[in-house]
Biopython code that builds the backbone (N, CA, C, O; Angstrom):
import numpy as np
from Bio.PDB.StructureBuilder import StructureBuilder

atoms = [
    (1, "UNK", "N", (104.866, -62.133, -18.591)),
    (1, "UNK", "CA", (104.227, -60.958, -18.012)),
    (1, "UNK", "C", (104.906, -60.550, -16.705)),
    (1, "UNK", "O", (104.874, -59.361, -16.390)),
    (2, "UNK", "N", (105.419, -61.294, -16.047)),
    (2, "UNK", "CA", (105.782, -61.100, -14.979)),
    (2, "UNK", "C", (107.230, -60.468, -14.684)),
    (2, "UNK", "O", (107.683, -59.703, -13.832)),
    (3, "UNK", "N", (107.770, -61.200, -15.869)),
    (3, "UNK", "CA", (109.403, -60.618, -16.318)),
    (3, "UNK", "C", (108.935, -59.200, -16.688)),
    (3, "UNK", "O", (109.527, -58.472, -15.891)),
    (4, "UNK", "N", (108.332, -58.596, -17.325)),
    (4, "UNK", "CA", (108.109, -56.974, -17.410)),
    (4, "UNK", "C", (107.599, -56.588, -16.817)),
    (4, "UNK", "O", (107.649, -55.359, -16.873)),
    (5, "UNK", "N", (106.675, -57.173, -15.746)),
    (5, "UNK", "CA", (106.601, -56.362, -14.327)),
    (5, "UNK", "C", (107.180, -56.163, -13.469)),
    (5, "UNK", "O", (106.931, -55.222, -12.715)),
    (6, "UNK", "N", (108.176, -57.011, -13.298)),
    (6, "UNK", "CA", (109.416, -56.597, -12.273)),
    (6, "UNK", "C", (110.729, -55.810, -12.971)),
    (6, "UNK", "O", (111.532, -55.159, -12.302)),
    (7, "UNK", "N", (110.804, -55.964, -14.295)),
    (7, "UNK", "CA", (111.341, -54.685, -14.773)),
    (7, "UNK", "C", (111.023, -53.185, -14.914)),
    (7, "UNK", "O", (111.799, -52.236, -14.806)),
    (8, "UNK", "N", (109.635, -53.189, -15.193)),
    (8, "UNK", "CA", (109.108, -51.997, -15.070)),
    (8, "UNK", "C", (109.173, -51.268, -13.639)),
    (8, "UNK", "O", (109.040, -50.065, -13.411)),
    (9, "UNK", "N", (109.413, -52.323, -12.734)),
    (9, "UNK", "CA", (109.348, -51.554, -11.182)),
    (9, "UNK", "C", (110.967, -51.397, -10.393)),
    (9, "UNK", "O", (111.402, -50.923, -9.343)),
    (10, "UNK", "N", (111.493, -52.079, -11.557)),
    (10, "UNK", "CA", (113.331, -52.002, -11.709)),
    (10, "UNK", "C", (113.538, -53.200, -10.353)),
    (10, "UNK", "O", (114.495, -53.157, -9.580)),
    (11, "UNK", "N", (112.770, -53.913, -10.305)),
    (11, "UNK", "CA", (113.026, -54.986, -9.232)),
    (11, "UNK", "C", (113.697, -56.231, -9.904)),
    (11, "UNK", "O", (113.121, -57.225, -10.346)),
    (12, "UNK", "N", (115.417, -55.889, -9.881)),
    (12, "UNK", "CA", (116.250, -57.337, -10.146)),
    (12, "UNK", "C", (115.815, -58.747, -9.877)),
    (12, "UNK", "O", (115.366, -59.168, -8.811)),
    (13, "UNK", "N", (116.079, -59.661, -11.381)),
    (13, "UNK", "CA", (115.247, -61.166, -10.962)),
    (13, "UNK", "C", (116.783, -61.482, -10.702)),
    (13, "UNK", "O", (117.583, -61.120, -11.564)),
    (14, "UNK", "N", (117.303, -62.220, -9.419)),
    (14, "UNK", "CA", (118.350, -63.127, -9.294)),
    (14, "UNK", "C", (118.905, -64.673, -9.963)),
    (14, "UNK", "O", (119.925, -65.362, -9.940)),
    (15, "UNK", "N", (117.374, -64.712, -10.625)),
    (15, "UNK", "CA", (117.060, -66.376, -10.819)),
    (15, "UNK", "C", (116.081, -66.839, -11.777)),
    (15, "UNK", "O", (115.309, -65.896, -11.947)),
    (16, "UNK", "N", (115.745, -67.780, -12.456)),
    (16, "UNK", "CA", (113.962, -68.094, -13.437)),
    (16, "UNK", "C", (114.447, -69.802, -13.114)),
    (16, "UNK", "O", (115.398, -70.554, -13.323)),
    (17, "UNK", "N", (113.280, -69.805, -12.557)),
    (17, "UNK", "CA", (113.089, -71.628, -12.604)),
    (17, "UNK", "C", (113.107, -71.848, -14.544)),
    (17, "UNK", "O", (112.994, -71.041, -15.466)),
    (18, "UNK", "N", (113.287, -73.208, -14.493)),
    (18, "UNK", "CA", (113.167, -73.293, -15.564)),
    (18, "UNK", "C", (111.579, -73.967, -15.543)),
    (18, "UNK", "O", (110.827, -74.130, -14.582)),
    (19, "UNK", "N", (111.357, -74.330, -17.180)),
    (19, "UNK", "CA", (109.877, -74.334, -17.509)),
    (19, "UNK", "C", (109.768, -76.396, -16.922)),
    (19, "UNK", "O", (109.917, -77.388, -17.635)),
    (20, "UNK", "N", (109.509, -76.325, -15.650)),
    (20, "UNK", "CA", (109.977, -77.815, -15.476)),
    (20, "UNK", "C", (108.316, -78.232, -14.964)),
    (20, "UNK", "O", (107.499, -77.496, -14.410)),
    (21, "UNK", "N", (108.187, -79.540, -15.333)),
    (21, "UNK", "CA", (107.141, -80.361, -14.737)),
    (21, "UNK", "C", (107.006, -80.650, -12.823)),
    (21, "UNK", "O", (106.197, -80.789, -11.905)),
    (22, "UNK", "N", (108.388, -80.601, -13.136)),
    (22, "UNK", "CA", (108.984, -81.315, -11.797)),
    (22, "UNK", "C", (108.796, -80.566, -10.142)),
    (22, "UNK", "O", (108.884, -81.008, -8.996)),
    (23, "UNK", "N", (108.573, -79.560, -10.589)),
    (23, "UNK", "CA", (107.428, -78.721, -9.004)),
    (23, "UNK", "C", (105.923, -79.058, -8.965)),
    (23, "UNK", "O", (105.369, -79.072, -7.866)),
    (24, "UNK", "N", (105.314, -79.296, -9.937)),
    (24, "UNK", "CA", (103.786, -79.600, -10.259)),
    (24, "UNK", "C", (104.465, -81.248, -10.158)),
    (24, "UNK", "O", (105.500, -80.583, -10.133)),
    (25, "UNK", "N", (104.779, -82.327, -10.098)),
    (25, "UNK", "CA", (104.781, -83.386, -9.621)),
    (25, "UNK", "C", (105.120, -83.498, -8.121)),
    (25, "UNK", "O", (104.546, -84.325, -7.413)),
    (26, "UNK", "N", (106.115, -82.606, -7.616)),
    (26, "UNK", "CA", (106.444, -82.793, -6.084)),
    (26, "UNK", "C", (105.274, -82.135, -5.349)),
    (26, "UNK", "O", (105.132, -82.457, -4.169)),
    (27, "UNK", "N", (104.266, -81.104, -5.976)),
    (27, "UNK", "CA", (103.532, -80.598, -4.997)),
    (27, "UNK", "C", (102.255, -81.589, -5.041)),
    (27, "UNK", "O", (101.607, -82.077, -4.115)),
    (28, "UNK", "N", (102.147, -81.691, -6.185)),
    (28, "UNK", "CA", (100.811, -82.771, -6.290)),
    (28, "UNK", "C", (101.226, -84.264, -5.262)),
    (28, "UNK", "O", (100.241, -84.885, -4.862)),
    (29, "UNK", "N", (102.338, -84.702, -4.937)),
    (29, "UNK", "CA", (102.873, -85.282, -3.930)),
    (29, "UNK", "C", (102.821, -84.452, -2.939)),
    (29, "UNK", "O", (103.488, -85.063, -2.105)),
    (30, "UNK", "N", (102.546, -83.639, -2.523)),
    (30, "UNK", "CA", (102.982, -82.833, -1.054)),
    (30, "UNK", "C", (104.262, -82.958, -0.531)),
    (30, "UNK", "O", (104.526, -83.188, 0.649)),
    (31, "UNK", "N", (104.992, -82.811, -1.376)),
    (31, "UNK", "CA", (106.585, -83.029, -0.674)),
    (31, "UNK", "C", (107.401, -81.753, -1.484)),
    (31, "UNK", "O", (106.683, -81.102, -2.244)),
    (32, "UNK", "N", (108.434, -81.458, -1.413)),
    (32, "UNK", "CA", (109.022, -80.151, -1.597)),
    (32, "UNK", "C", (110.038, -81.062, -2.901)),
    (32, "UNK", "O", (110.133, -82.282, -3.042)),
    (33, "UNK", "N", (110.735, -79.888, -3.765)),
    (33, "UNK", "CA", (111.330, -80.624, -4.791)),
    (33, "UNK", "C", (112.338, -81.383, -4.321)),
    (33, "UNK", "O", (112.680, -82.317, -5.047)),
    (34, "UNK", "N", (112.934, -81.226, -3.247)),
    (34, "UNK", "CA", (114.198, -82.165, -2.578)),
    (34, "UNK", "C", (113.658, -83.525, -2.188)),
    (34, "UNK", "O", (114.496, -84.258, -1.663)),
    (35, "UNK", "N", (112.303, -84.074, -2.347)),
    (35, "UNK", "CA", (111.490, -85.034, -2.131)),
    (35, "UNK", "C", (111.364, -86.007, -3.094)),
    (35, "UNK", "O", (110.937, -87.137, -2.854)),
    (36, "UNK", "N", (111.965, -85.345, -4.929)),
    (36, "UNK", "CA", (111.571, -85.619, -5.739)),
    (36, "UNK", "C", (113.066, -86.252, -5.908)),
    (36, "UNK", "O", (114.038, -85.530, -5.685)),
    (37, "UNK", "N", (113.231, -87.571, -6.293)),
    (37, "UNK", "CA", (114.440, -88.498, -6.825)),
    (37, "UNK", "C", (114.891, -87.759, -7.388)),
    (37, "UNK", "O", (114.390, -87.142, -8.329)),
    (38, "UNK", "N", (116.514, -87.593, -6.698)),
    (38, "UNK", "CA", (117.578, -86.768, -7.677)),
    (38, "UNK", "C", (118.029, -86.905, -8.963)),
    (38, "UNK", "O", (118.541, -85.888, -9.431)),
    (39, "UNK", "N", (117.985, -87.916, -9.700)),
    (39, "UNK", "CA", (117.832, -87.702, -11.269)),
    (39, "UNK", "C", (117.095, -87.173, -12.281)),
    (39, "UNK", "O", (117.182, -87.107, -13.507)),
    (40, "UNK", "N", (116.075, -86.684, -11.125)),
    (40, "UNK", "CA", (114.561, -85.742, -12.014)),
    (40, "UNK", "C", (114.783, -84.835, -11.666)),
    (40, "UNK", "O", (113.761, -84.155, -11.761)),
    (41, "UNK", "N", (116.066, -83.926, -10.998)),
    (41, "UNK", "CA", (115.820, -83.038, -10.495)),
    (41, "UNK", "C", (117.272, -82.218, -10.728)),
    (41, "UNK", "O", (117.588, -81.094, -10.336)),
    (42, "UNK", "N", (117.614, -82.659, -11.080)),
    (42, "UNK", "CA", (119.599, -82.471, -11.037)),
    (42, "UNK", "C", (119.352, -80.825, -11.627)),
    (42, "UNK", "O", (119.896, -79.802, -11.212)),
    (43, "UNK", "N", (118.412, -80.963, -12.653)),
    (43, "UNK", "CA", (118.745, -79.332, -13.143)),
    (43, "UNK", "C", (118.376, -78.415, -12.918)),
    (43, "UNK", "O", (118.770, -77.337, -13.365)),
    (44, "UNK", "N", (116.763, -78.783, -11.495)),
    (44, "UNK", "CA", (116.541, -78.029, -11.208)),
    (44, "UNK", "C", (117.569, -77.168, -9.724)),
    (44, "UNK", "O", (117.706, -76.017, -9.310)),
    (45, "UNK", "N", (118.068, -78.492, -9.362)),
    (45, "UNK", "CA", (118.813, -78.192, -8.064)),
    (45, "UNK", "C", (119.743, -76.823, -8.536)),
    (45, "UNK", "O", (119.777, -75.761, -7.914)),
    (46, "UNK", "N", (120.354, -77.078, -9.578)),
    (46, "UNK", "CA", (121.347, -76.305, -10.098)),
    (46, "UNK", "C", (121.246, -74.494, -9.948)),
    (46, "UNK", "O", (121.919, -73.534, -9.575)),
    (47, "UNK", "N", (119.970, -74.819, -10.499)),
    (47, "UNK", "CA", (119.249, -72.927, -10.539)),
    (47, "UNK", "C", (118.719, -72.642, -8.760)),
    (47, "UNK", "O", (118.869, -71.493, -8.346)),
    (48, "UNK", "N", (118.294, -73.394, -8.067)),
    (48, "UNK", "CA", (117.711, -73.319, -6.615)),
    (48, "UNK", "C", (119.546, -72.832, -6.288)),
    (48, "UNK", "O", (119.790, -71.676, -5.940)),
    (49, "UNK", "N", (120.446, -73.652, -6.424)),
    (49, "UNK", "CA", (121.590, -73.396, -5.527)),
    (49, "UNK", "C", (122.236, -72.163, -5.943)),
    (49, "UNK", "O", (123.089, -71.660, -5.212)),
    (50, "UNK", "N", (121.730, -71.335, -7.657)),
    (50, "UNK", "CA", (122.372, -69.989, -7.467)),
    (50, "UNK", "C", (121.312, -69.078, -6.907)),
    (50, "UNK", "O", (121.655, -67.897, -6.965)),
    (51, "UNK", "N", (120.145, -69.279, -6.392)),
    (51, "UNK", "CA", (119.548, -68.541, -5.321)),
    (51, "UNK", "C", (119.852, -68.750, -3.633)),
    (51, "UNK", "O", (119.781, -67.929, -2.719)),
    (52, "UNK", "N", (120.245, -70.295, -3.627)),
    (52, "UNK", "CA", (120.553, -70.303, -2.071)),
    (52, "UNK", "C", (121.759, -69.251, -2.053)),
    (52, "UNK", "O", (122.013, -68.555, -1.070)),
    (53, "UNK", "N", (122.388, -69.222, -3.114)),
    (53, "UNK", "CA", (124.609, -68.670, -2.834)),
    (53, "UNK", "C", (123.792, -67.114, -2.632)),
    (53, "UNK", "O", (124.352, -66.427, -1.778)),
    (54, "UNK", "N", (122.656, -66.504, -3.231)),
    (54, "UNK", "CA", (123.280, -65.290, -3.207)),
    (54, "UNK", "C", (122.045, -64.988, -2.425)),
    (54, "UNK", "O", (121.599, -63.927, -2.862)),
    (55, "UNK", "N", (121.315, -65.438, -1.489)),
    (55, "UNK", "CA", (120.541, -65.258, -0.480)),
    (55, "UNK", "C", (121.375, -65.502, 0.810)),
    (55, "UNK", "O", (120.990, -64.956, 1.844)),
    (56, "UNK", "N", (122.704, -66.430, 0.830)),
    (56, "UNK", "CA", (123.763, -66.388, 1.721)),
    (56, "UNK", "C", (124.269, -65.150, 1.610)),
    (56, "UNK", "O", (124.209, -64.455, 2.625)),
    (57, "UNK", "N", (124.736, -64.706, 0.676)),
    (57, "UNK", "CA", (125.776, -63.599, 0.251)),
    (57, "UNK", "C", (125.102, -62.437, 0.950)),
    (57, "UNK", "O", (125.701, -61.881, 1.871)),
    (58, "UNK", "N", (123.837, -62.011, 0.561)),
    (58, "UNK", "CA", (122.845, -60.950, 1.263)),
    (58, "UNK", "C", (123.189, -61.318, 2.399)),
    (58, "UNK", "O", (123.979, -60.467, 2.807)),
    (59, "UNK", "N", (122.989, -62.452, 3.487)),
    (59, "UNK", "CA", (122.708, -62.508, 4.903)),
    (59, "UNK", "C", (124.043, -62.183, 5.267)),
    (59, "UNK", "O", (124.181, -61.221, 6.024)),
    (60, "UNK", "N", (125.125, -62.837, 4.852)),
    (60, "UNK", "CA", (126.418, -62.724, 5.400)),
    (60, "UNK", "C", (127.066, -60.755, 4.906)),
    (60, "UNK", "O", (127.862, -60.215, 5.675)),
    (61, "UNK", "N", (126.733, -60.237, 4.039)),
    (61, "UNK", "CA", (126.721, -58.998, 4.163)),
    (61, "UNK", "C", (126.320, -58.328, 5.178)),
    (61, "UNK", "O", (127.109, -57.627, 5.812)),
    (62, "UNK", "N", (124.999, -58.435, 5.508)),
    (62, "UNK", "CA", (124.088, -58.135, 6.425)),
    (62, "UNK", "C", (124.589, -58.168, 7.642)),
    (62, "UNK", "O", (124.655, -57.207, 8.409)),
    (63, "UNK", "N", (125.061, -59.600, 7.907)),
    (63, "UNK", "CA", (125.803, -59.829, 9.400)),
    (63, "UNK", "C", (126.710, -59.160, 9.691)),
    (63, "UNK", "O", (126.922, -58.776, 10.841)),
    (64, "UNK", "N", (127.633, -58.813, 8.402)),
    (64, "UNK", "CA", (129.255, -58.094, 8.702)),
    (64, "UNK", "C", (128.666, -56.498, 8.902)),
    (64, "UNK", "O", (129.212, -55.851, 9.795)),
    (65, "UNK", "N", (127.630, -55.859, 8.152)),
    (65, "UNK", "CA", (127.667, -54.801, 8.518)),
    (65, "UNK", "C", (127.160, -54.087, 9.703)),
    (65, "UNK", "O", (127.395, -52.952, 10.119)),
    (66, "UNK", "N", (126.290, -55.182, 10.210)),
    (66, "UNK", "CA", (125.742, -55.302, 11.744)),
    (66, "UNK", "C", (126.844, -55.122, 13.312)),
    (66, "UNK", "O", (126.851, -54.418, 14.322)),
    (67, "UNK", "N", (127.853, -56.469, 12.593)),
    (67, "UNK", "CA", (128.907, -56.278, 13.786)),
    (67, "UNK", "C", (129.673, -55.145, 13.637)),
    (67, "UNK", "O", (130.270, -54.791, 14.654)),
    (68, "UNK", "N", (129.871, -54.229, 12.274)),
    (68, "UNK", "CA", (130.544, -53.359, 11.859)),
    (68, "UNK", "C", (130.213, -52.165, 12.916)),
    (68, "UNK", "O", (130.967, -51.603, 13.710)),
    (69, "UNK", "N", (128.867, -51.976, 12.660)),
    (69, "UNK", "CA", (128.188, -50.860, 12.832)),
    (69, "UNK", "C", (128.609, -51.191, 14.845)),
    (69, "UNK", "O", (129.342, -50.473, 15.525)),
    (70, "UNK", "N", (128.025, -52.185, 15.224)),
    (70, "UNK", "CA", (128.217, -52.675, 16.595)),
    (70, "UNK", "C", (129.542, -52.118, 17.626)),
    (70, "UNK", "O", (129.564, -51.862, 18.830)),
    (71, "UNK", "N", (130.531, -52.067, 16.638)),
    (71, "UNK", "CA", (132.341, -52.060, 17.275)),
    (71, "UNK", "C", (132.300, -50.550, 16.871)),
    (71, "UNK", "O", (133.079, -49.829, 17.494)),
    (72, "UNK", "N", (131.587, -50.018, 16.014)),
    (72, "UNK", "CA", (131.704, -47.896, 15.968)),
    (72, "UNK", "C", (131.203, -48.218, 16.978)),
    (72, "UNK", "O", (132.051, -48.673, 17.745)),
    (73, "UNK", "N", (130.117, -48.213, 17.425)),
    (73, "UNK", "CA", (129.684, -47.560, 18.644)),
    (73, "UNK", "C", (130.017, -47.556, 19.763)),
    (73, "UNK", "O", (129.650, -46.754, 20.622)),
    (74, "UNK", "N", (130.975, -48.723, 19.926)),
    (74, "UNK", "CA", (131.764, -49.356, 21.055)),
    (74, "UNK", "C", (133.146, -48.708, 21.113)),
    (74, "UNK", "O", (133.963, -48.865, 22.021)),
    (75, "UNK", "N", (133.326, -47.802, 19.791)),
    (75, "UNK", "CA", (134.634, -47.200, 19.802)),
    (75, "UNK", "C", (135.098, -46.732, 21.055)),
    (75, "UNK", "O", (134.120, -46.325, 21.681)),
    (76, "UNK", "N", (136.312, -46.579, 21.816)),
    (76, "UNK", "CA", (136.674, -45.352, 22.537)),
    (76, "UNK", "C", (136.419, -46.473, 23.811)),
    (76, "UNK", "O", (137.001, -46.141, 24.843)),
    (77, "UNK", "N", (135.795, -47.489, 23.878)),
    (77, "UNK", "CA", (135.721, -48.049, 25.007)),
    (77, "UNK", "C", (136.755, -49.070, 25.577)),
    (77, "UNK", "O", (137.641, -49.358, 24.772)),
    (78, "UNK", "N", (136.800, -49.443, 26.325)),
    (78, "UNK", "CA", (137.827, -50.770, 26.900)),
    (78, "UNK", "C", (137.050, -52.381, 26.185)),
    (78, "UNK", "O", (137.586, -53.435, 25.845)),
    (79, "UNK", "N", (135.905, -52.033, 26.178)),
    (79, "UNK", "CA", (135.029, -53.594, 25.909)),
    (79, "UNK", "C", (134.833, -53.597, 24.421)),
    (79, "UNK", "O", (133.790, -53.048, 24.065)),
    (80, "UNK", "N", (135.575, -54.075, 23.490)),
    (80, "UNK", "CA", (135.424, -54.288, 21.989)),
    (80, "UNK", "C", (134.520, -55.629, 21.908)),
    (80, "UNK", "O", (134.355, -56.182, 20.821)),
    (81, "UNK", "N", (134.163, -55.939, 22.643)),
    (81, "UNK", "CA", (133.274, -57.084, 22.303)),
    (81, "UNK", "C", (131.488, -57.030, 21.881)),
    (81, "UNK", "O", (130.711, -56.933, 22.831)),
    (82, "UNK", "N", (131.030, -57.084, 20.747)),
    (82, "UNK", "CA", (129.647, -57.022, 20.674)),
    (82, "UNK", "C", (128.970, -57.725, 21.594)),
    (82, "UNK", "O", (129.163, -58.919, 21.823)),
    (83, "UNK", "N", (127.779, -56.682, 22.410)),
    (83, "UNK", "CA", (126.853, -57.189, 22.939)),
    (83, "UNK", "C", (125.853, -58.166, 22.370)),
    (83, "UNK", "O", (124.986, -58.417, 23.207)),
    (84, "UNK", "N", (125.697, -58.744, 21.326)),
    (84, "UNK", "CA", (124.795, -59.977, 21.048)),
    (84, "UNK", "C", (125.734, -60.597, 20.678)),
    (84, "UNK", "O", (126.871, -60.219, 20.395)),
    (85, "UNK", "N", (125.048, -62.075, 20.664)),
    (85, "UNK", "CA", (125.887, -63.054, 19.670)),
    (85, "UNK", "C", (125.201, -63.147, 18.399)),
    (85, "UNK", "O", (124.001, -63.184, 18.125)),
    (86, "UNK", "N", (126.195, -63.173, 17.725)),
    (86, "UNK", "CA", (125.278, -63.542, 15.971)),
    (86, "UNK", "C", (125.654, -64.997, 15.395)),
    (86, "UNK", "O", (126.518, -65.807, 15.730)),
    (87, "UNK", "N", (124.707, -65.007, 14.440)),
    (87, "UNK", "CA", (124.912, -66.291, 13.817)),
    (87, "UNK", "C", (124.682, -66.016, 12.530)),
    (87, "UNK", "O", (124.129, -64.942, 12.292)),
    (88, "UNK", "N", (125.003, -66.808, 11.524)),
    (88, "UNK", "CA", (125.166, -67.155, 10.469)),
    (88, "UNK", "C", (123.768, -67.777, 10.055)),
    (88, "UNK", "O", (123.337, -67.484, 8.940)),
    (89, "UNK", "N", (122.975, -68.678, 10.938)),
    (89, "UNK", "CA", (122.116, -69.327, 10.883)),
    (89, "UNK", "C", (121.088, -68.536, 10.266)),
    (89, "UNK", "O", (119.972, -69.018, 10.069)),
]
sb = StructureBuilder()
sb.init_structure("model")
sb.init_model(0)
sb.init_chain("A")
sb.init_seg("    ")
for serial, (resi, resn, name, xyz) in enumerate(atoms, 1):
    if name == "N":
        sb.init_residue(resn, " ", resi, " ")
    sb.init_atom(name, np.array(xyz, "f"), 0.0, 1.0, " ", f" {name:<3s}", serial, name[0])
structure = sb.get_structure()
């Protein structure tokens, strides 16, 4: 149901957990799935890490077009240096 509700609203899924036990055991532990012994978990890590890459990819876009935008406005001046510091973080 949920897969045709975010199609119907044209909102791209990046990712689908798979149909795993293994979040309903780490939460019923209160610990996060990285809590859960890495041999129970290997496949879920797999699908989490193509959401971490392209939740990086967004931020690090984000950052470049920030300093981008930062150095136009600074055009024409002697000081090419952006007034904030950024991070990656």
């Amino acid at each position: 149901m949920l897969t045709r509700f975010l199609a119907s609203l044209k909102i791209p899924m990046i990712a689908v957990f798979r149909d795993s036990q293994n979040f309903v055991h780490a939460s019923a532990q209160g610990v996060g799935i990285c809590g859960v012994p890495a041999h129970r978990i290997k496949n879920d890590v797999v699908q989490m890490n193509a959401i971490v890459t392209w939740l990086d990819k967004c931020s690090t876009r984000r950052l470049h077009a920030e300093i981008e935008q930062e150095f136009e406005q600074l055009a024409g001046t002697e000081n090419l240096t952006p007034s904030h510091r950024y991070s990656l973080d």
